[in-house]
Backbone as a printed PyTorch tensor [residue, N CA C, xyz], in Angstrom:
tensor([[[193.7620, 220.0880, 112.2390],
         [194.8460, 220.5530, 111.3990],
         [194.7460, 222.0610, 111.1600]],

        [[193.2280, 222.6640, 111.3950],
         [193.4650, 223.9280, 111.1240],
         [193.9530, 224.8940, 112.5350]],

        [[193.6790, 224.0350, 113.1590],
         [194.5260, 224.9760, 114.7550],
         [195.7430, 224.7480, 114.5480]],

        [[196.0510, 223.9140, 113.7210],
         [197.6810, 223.6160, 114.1320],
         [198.0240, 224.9980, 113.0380]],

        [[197.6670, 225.0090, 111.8840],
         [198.0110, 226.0100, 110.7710],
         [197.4010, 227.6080, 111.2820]],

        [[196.3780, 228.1620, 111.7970],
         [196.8570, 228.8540, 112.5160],
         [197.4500, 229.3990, 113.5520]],

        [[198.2520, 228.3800, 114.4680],
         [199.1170, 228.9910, 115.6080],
         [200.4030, 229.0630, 114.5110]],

        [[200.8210, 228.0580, 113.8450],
         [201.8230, 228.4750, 112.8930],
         [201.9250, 229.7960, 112.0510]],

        [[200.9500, 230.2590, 111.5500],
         [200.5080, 231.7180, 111.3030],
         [200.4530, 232.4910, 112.4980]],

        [[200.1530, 232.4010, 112.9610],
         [200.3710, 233.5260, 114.6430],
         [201.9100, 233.8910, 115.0680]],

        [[202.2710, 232.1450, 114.9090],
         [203.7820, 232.3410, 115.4730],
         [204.7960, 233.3800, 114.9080]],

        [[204.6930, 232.8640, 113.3270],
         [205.0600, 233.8090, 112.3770],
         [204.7090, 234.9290, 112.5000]],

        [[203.6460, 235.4450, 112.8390],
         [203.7170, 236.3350, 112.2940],
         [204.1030, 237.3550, 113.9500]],

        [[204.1230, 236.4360, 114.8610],
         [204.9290, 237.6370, 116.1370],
         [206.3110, 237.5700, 115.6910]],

        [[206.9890, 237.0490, 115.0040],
         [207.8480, 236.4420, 115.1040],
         [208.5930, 237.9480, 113.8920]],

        [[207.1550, 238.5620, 112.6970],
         [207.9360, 239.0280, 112.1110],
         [208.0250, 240.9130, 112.7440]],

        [[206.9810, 240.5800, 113.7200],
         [206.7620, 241.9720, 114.2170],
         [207.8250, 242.1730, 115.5670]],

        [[208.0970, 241.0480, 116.1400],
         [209.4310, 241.3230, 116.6770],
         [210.5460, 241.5750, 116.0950]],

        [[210.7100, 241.2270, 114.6040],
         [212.0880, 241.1340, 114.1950],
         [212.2200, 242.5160, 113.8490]],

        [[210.8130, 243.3010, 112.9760],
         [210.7680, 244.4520, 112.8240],
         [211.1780, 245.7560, 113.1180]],

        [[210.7030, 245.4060, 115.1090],
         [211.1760, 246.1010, 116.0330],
         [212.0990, 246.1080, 116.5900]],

        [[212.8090, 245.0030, 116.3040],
         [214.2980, 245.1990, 117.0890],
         [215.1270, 245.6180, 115.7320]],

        [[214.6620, 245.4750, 114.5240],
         [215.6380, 246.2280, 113.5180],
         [215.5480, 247.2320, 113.9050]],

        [[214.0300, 248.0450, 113.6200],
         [214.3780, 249.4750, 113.9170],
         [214.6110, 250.0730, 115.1550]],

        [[214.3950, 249.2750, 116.2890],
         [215.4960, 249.8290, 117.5970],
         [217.0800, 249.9380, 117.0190]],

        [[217.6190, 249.1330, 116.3730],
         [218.7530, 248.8670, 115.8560],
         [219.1560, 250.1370, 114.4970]],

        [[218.1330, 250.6940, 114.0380],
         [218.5830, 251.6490, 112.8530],
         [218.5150, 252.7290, 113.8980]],

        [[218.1110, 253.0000, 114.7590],
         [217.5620, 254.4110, 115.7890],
         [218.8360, 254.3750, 116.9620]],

        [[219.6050, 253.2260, 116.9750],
         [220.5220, 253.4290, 118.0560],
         [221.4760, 255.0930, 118.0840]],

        [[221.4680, 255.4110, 119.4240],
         [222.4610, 256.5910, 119.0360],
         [223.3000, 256.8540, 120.0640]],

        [[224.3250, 257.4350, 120.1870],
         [224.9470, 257.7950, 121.5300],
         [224.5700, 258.9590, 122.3390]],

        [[223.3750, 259.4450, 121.2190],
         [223.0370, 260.9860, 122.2620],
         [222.0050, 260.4630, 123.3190]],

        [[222.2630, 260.4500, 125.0460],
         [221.0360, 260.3110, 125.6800],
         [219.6790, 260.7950, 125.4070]],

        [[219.8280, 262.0730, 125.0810],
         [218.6290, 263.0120, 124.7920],
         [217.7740, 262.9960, 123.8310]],

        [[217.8360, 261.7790, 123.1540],
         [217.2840, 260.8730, 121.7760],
         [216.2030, 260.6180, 122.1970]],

        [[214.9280, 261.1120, 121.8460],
         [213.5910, 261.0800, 122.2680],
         [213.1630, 259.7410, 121.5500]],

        [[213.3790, 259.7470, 120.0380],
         [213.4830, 258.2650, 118.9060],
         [213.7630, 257.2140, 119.4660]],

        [[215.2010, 257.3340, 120.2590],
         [215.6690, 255.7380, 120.7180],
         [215.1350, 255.4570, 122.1050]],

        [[214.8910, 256.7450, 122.6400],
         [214.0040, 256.2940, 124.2630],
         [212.6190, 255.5150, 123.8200]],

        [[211.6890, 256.3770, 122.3410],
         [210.7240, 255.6530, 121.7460],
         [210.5300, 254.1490, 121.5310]],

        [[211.6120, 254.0570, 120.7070],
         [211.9550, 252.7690, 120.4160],
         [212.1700, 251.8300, 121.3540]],

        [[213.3390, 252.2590, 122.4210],
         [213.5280, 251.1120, 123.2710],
         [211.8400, 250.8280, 124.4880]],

        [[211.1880, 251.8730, 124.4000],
         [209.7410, 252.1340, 125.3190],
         [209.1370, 250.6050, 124.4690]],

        [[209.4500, 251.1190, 123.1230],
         [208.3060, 249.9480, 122.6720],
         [208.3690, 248.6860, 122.4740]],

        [[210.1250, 248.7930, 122.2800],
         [210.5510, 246.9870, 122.1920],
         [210.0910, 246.6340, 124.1280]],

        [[210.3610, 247.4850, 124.4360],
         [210.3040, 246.6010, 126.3360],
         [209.1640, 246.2710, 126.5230]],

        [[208.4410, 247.4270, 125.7420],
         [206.8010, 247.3010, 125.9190],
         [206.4170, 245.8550, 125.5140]],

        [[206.3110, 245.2950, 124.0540],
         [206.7020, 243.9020, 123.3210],
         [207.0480, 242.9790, 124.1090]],

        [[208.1030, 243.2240, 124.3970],
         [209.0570, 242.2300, 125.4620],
         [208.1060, 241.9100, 126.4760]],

        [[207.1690, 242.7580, 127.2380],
         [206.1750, 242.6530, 128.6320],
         [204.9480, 241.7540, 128.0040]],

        [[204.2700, 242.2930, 126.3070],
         [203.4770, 241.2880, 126.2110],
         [203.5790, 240.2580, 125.8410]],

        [[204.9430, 239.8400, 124.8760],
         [204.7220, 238.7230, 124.6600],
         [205.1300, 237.3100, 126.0690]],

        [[205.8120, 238.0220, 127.4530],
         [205.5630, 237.4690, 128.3030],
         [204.6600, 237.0910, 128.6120]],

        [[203.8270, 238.1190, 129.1470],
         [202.5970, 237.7430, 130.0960],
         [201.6280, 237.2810, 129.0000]],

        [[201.6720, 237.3000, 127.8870],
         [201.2810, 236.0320, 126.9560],
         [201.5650, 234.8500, 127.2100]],

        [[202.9040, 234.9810, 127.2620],
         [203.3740, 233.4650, 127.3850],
         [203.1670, 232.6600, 128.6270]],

        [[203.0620, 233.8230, 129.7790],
         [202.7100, 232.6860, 131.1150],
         [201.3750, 232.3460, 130.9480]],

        [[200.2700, 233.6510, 130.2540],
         [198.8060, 233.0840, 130.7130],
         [198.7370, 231.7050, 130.2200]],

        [[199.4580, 231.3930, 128.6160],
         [198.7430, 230.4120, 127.7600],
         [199.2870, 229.1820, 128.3580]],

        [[200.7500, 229.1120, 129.2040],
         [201.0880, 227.8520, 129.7700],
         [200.4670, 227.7250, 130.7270]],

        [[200.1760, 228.8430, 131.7900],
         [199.5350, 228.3170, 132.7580],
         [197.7220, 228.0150, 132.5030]],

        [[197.0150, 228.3960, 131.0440],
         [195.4510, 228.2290, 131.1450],
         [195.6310, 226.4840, 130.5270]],

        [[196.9150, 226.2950, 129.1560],
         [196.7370, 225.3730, 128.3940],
         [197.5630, 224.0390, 130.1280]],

        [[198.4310, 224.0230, 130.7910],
         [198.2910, 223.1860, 131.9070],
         [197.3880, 223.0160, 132.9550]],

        [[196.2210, 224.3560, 133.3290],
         [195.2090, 223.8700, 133.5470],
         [194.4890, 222.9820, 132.9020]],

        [[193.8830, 223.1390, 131.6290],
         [193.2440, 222.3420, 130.6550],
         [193.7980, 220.7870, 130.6870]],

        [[194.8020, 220.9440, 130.4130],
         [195.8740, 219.5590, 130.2720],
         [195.5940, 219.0000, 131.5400]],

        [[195.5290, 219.1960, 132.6770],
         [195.4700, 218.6400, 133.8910],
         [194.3130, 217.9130, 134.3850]],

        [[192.9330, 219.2080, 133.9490],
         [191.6760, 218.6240, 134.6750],
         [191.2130, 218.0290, 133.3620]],

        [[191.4990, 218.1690, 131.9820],
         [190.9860, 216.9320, 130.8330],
         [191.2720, 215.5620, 131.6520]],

        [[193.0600, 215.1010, 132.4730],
         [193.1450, 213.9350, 132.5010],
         [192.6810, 213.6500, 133.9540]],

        [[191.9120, 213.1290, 134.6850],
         [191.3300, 212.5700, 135.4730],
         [192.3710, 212.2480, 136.8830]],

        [[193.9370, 211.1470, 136.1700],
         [194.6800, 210.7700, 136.8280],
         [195.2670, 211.9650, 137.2150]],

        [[195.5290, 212.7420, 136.6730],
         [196.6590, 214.1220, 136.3380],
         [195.8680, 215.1610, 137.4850]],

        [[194.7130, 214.9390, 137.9090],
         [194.2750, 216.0250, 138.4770],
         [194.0240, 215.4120, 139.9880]],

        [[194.2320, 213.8500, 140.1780],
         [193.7230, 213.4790, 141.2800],
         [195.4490, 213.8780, 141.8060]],

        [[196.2230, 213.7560, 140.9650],
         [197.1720, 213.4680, 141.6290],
         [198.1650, 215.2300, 142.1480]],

        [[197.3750, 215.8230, 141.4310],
         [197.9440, 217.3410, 141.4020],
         [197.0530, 218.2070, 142.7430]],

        [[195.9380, 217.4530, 143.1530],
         [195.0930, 217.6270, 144.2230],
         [195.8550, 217.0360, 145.6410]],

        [[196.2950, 215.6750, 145.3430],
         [196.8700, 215.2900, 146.1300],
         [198.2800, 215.5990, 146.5400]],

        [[198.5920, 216.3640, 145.8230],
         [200.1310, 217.3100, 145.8810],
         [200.0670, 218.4130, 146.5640]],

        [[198.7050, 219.5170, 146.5070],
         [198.6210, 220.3210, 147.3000],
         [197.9580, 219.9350, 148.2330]],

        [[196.9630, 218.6460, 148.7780],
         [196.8290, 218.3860, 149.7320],
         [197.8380, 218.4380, 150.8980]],

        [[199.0180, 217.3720, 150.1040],
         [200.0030, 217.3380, 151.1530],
         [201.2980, 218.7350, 151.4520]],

        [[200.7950, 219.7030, 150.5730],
         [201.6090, 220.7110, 150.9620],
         [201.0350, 221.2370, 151.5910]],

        [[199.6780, 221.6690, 151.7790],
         [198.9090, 221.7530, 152.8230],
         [199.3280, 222.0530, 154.1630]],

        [[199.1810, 220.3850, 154.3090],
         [199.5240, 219.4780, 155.3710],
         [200.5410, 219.9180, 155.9750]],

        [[201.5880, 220.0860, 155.1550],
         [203.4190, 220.3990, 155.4270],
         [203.3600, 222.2160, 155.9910]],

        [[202.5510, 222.7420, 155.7280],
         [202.6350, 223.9770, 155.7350],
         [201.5650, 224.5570, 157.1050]],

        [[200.6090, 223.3750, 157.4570],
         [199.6850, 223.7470, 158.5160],
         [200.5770, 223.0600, 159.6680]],

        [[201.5320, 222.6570, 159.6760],
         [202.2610, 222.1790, 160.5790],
         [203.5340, 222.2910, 160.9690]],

        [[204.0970, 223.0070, 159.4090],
         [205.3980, 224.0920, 159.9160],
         [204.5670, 225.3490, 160.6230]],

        [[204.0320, 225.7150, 159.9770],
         [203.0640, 227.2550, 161.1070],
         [202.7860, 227.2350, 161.9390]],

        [[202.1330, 225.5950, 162.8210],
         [201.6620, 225.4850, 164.0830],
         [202.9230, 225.5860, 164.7340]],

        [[204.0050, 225.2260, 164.6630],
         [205.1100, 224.7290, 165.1080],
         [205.6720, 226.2530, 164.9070]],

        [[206.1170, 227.0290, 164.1880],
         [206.9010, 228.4660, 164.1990],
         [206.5240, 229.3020, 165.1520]],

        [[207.7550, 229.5770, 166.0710],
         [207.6430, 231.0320, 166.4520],
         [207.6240, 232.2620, 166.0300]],

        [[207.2280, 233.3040, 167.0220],
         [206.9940, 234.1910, 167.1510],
         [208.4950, 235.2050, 167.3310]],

        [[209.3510, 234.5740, 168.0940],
         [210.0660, 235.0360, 168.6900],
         [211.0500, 236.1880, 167.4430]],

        [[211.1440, 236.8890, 168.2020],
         [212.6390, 237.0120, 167.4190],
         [214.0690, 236.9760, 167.5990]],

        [[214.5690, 236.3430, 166.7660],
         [216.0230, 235.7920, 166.8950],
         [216.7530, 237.1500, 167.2930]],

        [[217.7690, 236.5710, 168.2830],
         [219.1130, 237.1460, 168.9790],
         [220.0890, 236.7540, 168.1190]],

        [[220.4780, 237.7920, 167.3920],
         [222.4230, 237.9110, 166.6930],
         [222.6230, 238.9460, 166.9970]],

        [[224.0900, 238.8080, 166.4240],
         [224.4400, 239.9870, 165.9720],
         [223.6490, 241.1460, 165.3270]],

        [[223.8300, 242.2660, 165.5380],
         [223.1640, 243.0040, 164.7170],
         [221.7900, 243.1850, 164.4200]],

        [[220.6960, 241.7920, 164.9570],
         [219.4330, 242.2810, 165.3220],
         [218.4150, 243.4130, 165.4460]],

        [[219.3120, 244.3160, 166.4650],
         [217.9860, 245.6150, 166.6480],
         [218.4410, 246.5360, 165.4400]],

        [[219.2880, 246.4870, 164.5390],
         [219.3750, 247.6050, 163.4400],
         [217.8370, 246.8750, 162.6720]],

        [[218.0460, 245.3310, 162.4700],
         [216.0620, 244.9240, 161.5910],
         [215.0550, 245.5500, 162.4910]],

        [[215.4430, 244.9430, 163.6670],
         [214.0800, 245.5420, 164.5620],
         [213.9620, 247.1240, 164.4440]],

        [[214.8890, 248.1940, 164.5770],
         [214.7670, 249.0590, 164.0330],
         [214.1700, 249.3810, 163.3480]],

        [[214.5240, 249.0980, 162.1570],
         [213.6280, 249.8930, 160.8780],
         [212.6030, 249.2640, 160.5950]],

        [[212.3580, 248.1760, 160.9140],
         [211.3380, 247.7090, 160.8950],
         [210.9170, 246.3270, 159.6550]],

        [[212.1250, 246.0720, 159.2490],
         [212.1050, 245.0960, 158.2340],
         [212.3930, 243.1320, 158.8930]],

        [[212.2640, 243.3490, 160.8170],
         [212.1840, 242.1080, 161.1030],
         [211.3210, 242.2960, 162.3080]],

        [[209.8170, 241.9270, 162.2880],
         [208.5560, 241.9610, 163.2860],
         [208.4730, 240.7200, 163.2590]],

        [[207.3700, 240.3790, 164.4890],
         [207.3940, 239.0610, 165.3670],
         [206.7500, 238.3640, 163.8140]],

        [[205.7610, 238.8200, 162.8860],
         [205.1420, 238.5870, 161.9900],
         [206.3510, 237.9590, 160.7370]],

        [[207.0530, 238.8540, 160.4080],
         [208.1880, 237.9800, 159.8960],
         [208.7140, 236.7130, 160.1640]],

        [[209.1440, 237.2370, 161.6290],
         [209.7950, 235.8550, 161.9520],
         [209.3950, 234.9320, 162.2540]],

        [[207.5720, 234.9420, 162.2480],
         [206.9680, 233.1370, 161.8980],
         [206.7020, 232.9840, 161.0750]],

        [[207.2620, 233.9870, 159.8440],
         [207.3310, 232.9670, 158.3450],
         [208.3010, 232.5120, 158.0080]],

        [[209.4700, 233.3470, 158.7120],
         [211.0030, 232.7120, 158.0370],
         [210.8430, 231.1210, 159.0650]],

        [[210.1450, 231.2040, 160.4270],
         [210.3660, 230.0320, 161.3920],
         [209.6260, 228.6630, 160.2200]],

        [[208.4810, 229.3200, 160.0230],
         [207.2110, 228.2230, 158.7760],
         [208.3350, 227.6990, 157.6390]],

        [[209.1400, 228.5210, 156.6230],
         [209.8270, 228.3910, 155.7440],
         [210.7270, 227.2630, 156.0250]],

        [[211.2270, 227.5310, 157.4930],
         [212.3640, 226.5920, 157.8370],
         [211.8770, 225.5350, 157.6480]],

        [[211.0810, 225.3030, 159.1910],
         [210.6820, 224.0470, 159.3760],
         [209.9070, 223.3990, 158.3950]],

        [[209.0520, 223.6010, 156.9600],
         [208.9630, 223.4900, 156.1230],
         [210.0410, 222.9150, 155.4270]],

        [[210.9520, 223.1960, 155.3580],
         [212.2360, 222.9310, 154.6610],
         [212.9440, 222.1080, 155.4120]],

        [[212.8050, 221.5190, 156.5850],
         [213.4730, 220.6490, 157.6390],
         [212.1000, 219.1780, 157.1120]],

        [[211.1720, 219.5600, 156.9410],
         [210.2140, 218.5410, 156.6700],
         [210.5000, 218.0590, 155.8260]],

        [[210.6530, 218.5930, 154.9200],
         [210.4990, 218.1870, 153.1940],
         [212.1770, 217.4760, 153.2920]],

        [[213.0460, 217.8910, 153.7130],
         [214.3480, 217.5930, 153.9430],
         [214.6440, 215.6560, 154.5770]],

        [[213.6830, 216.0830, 155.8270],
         [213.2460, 214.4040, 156.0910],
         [212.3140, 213.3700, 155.8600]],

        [[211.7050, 214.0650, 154.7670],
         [211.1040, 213.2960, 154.2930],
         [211.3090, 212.5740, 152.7120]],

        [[212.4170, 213.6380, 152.2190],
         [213.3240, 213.5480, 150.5800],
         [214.2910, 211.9610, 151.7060]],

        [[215.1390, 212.3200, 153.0250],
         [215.4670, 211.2850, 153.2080],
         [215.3340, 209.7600, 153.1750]],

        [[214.1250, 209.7720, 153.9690],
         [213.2590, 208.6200, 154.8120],
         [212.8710, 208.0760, 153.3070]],

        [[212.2330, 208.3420, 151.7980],
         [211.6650, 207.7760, 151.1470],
         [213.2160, 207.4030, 149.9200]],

        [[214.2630, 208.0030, 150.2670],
         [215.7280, 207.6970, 149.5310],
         [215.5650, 206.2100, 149.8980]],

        [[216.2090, 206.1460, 151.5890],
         [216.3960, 205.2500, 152.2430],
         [215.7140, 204.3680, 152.2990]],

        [[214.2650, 204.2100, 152.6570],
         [213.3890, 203.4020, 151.9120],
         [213.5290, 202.8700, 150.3750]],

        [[213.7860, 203.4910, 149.7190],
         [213.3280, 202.9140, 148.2440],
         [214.4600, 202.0450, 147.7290]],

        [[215.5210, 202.2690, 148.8750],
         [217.0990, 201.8720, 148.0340],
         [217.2630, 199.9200, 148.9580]],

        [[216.8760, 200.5290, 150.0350],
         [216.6970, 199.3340, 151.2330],
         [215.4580, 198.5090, 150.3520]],

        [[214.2940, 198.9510, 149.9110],
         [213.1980, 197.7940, 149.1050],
         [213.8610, 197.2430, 147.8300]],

        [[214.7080, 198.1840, 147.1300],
         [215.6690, 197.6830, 146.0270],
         [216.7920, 196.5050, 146.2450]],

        [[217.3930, 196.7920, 147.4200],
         [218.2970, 195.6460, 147.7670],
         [217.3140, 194.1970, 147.8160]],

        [[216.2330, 194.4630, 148.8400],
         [215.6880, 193.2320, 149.1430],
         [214.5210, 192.7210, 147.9880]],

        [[214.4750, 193.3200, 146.9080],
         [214.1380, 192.8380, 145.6760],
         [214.5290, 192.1750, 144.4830]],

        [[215.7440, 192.0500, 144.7700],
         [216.8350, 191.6540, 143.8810],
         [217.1010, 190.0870, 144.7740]]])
């Protein structure tokens, strides 16, 4: 009960140091660009804004670690999720070319240099990745609906 009463105190109290700061971004507003105050101000609300993000991802992503490997089932099965993406991903790659695609307009990428053979066996991986997962969202539809009929 006392963790619960201080995150409730924590919450509050970001809660009153944000409100703080966006008032006084809000008393400092001005129409002159050249407002060193409101460039201040807005520096520090964005600033705020950045930590209480990357606050917020560390603690979901440390407190769903925790949550995951506490439960036993939760972790065999989150193992076995990237196993099989793995799987899906060592075999869209074996399978992707190298090549690079013929269109339209082609050698302006090859040009500058924003489409190399290196690119284009990740966009090839991405695909066929996405052609996998595609027949395989099928095959287990179709399956599950066909075991439903003949269960009834």
């Amino acid at each position: 009960m006392k963790l619960e009463k201080a995150l409730n105190i924590m919450m509050w109290v970001l809660v009153a140091v944000s409100a703080i700061l966006v008032i006084s971004l809000m008393a400092n507003i001005s129409d002159n660009k050249d407002d060193s105050a409101m460039g201040a101000w807005l520096n520090t609300n964005l600033t705020w804004a950045y930590i209480l993000l990357i606050a917020t991802i560390v603690l979901v992503v440390v407190f769903g670690l925790l949550q995951t490997i506490s439960d036993k089932a939760a972790t065999k099965s989150a193992l076995m999720a990237l196993g099989c993406a793995a799987v899906i991903f060592i075999i869209s790659y074996s399978f992707a070319s190298r090549e690079i695609p013929q269109f339209y307009g082609v050698e302006k990428f090859v040009a500058d240099g924003s489409l190399t053979t290196t690119v284009s066996k990740w966009i090839d991986t991405t695909l066929i990745a996405t052609y996998i997962l595609f027949a395989l969202t099928l095959v287990v539809t179709i399956y599950w609906s066909v075991i439903r009929v003949f269960k009834k």
